[in-house]
LOLUM-993817 format. One record per residue (C-alpha): y, z, x; residue number from 0. Coordinates in steps of 0.02 Angstrom, whole numbers, plus 50000, padded with zeros to 5 digits. Layout:
N
ATOM;Y;Z;X;NUM
...
This chain:
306
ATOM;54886;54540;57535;0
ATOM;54903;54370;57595;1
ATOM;54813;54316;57410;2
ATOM;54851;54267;57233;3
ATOM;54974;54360;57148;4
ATOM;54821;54393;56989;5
ATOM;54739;54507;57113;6
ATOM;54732;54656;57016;7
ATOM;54750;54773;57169;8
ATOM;54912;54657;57215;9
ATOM;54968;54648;57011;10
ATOM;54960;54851;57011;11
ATOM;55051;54853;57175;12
ATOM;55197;54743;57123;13
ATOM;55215;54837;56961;14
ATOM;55229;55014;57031;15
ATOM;55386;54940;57142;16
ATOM;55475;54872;56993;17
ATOM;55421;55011;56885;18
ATOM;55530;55127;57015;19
ATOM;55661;55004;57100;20
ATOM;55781;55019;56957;21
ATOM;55784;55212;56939;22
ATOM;55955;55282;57054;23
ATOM;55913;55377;57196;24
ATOM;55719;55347;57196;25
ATOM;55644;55343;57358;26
ATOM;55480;55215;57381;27
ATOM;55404;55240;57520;28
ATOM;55214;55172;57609;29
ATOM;55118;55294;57722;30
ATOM;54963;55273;57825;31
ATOM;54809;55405;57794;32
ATOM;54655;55441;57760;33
ATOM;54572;55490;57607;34
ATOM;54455;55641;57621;35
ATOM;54354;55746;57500;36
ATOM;54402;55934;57439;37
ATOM;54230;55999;57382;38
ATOM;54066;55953;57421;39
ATOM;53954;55936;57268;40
ATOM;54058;55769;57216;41
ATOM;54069;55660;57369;42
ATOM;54040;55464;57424;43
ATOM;54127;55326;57394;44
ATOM;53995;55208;57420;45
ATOM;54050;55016;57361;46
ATOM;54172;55070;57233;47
ATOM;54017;55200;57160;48
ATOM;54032;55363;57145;49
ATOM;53895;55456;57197;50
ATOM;53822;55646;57187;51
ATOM;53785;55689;57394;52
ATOM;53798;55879;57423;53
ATOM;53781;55895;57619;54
ATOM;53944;55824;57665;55
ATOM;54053;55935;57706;56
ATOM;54258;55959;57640;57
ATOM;54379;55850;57721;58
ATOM;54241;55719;57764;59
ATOM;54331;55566;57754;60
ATOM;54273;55419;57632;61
ATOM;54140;55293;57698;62
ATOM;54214;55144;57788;63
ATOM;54155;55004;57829;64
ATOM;54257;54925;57962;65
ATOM;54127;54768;58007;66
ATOM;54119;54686;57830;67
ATOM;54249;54566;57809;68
ATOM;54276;54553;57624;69
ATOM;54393;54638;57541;70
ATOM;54357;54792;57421;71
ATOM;54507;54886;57393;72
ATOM;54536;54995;57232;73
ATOM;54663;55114;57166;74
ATOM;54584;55305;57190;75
ATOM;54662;55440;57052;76
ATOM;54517;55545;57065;77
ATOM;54558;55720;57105;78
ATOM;54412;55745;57200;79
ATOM;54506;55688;57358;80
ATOM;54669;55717;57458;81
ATOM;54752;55610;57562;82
ATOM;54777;55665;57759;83
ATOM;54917;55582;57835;84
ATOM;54885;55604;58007;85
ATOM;54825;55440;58126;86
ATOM;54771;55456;58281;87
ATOM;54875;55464;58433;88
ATOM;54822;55295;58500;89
ATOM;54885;55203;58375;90
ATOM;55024;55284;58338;91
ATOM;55055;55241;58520;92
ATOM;55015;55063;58478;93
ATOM;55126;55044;58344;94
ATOM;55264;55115;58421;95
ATOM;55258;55016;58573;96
ATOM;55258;54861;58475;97
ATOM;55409;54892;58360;98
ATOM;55501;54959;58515;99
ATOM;55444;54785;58602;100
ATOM;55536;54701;58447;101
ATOM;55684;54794;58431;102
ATOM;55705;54710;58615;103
ATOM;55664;54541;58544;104
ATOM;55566;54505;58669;105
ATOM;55431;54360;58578;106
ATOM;55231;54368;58537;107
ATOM;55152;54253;58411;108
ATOM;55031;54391;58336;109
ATOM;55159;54469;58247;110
ATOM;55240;54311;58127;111
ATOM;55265;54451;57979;112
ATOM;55403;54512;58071;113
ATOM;55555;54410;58020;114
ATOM;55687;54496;58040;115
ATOM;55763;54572;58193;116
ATOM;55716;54734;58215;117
ATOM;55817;54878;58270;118
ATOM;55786;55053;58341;119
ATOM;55882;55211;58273;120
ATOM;55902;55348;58395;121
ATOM;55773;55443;58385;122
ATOM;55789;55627;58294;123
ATOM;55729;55800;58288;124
ATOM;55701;55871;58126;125
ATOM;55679;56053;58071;126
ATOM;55632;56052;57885;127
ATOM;55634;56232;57799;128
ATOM;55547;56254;57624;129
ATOM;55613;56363;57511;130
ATOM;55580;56401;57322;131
ATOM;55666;56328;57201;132
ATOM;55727;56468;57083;133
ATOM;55750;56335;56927;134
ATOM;55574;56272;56929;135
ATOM;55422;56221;57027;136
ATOM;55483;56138;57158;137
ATOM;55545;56155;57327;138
ATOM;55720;56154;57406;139
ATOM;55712;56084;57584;140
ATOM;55857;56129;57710;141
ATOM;55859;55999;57850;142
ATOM;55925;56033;58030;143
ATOM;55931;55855;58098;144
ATOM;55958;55834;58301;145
ATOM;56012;55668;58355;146
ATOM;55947;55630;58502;147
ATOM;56009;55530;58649;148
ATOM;55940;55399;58771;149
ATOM;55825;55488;58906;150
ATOM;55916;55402;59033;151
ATOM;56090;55429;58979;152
ATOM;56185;55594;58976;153
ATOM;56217;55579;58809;154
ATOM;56281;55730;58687;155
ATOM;56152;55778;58541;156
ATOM;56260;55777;58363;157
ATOM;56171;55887;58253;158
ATOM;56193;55908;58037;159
ATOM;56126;55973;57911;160
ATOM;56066;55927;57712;161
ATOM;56014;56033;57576;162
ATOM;55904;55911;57453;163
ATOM;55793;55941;57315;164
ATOM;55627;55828;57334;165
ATOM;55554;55793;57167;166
ATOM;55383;55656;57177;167
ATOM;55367;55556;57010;168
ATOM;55233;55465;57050;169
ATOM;55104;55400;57195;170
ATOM;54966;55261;57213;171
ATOM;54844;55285;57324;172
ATOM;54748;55127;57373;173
ATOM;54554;55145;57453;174
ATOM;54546;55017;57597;175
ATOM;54358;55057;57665;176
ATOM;54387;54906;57772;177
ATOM;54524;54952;57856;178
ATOM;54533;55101;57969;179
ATOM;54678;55209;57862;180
ATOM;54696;55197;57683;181
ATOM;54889;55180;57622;182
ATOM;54975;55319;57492;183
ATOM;55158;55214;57412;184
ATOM;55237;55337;57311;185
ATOM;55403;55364;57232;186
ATOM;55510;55531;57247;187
ATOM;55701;55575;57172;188
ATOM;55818;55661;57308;189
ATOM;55951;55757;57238;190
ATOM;56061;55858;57330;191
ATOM;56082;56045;57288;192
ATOM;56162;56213;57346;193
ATOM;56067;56306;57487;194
ATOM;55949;56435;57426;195
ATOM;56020;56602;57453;196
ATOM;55984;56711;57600;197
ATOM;55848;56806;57531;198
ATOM;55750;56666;57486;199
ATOM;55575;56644;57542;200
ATOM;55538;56504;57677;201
ATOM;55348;56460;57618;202
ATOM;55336;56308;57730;203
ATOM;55420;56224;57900;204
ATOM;55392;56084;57997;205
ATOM;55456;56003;58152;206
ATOM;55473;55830;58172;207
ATOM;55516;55715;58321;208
ATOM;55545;55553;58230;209
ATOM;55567;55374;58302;210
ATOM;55633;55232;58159;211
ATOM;55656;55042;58158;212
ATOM;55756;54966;58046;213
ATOM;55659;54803;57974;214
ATOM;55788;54707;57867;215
ATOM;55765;54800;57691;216
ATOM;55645;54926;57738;217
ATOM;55635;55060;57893;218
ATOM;55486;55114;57977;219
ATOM;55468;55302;58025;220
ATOM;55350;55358;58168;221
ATOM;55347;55557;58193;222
ATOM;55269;55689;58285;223
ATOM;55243;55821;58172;224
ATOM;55206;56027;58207;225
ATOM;55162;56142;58059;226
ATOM;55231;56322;58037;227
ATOM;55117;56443;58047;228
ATOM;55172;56608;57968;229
ATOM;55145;56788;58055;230
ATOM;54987;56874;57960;231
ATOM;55016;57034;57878;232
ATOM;54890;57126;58026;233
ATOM;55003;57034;58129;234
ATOM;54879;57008;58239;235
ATOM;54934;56814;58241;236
ATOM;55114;56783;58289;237
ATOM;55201;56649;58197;238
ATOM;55209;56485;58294;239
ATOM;55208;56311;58274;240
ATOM;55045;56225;58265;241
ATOM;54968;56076;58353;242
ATOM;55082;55909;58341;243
ATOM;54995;55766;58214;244
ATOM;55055;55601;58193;245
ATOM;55133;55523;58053;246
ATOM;55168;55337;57989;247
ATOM;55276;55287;57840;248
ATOM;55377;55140;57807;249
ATOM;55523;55163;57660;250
ATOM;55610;55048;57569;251
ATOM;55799;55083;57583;252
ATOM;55861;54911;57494;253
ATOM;55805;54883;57320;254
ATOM;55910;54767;57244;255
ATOM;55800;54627;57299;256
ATOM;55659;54716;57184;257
ATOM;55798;54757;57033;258
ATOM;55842;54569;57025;259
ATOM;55693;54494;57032;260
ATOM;55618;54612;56903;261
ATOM;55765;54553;56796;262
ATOM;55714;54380;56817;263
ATOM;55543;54421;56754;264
ATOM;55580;54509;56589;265
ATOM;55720;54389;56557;266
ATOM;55592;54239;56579;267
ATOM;55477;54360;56451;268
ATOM;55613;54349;56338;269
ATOM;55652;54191;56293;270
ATOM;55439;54147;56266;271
ATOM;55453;54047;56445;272
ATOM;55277;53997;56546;273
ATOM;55242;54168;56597;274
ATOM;55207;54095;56782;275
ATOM;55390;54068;56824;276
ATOM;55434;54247;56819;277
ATOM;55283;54286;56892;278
ATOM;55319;54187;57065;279
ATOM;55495;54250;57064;280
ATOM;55415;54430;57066;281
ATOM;55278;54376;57194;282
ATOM;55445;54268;57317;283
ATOM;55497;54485;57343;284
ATOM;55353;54557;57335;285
ATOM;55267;54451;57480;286
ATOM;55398;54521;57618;287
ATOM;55337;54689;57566;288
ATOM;55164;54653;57564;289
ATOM;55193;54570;57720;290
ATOM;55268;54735;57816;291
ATOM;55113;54819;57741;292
ATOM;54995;54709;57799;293
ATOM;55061;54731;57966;294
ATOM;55047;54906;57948;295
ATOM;54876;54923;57901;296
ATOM;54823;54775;58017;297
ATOM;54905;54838;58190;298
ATOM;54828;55026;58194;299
ATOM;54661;54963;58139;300
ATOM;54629;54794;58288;301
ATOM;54641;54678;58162;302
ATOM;54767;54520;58135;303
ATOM;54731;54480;57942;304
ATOM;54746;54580;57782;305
């Protein structure tokens, strides 16, 4: 990021926002993980080569290479992997401490990318029951969504609900070997819907304490995340909540910025322009973006440059 805009890796970037930015009610959002493996007899990503190893075990994570400081990032498809979108604790620590530092404005000259002022929602609790969705494939979620106070201040929790039906479109998953978490942007439609009915079967919960900052056109999510574990049928296992992971995602909740400037681009196509015009008018909104993900990459993995 910080490069030409004919990088392809930057090219197929900017294209998946536009392809989504015009579509109503299309969430884009950017979240930290790490690609791992599912099976073992097709594992290693060694250099951008596929490779044949068969003593690594699932869930091995993809070779990095965190001392090299040229850049090697691709675009990963292969269904071979998954992509695990827990960090560790310590820098989801880290991060969080910075953006709360921000949202005080108080000043450090590491952290230029950040232009605009930054400010913290109260933080939430969020109980997210999975149900199936009777008219196809996918799930409804029901929402119970706890705002939460200051610690400090005796203030009253407000709590709601939502009923929404998640539907994912599409994804791109981007290898960063150099880097210490690889990044997943994908693009989802939220529709609300009726609440299942009472005999519906929950096949998945999860409990989320979540901290946000709002960044100008995009908002960054930090939560603490439990899994439901179900009862077995022995019942020798209760059901309870597993152990907390953490979870980084930063979502675009402004897209006009993207809608306009894609505009400008096909309208530039149109009329047989220079191609280059509308191709800096997509990189002048693109670059912010790249810029938050940069930042989000670069602070949870020690470095300063992307």
């Amino acid at each position: 990021m910080n490069r030409l805009v004919f990088d392809p890796i930057y090219r197929e970037i900017a294209n998946f926002l536009y392809k989504y930015a015009n579509i109503d009610d299309c969430e884009i959002e950017a979240k930290l993980g790490i690609l791992r493996w599912k099976k073992t007899e097709m594992t290693g990503l060694i250099k951008g080569e596929w490779e044949e190893l068969h003593d690594i075990e699932p869930s091995t994570p993809l070779p990095r290479f965190l001392n090299e400081t040229t850049s090697d990032e691709s675009i990963i498809s292969d269904t071979r992997c998954y992509f695990d979108t827990s960090i560790d604790l310590s820098d989801f620590k880290t991060l969080n401490g910075i953006l709360l530092l921000l949202s005080n404005q108080l000043e450090t000259g590491k952290l230029a990318d950040f232009t605009n002022k930054i400010e913290l929602v109260p933080p939430r609790e969020i109980v997210d029951s999975f149900y199936e969705d009777p008219d196809g494939t996918d799930h409804i979620r029901v929402s119970r969504i706890t705002e939460l106070g200051p610690p400090d201040q005796n203030q009253l929790q407000s709590t709601s609900f939502e009923t929404m039906r998640k539907v994912r479109i599409d994804s791109l998953t981007v290898s960063m070997p150099h880097f210490k978490y690889d990044l997943r942007i994908s693009a989802s439609i939220e529709e609300e819907c009726f609440s299942p009915d009472q005999k519906a079967k929950v096949v998945e919960k999860r409990h989320k304490e979540r901290y946000s900052y709002r960044d100008g056109d995009v908002v960054w999510d930090l939560s603490l995340v439990k899994d439901w574990v179900p009862e077995t049928r022995d019942k020798t296992v209760a059901e309870h909540w597993d152990d907390p992971h953490y979870e980084v995602e930063m979502e675009i909740t402004d897209r006009q910025p993207l809608v306009e400037r894609r505009a400008a681009v096909l309208r530039a196509l149109a009329v047989h322009e220079d191609p280059v015009p509308g191709v800096e008018a997509m990189q002048g909104v693109v670059d912010p973006l790249f810029a938050r993900l940069r930042a989000l990459v670069c602070l949870t993995s020690g470095r300063h440059v992307l």
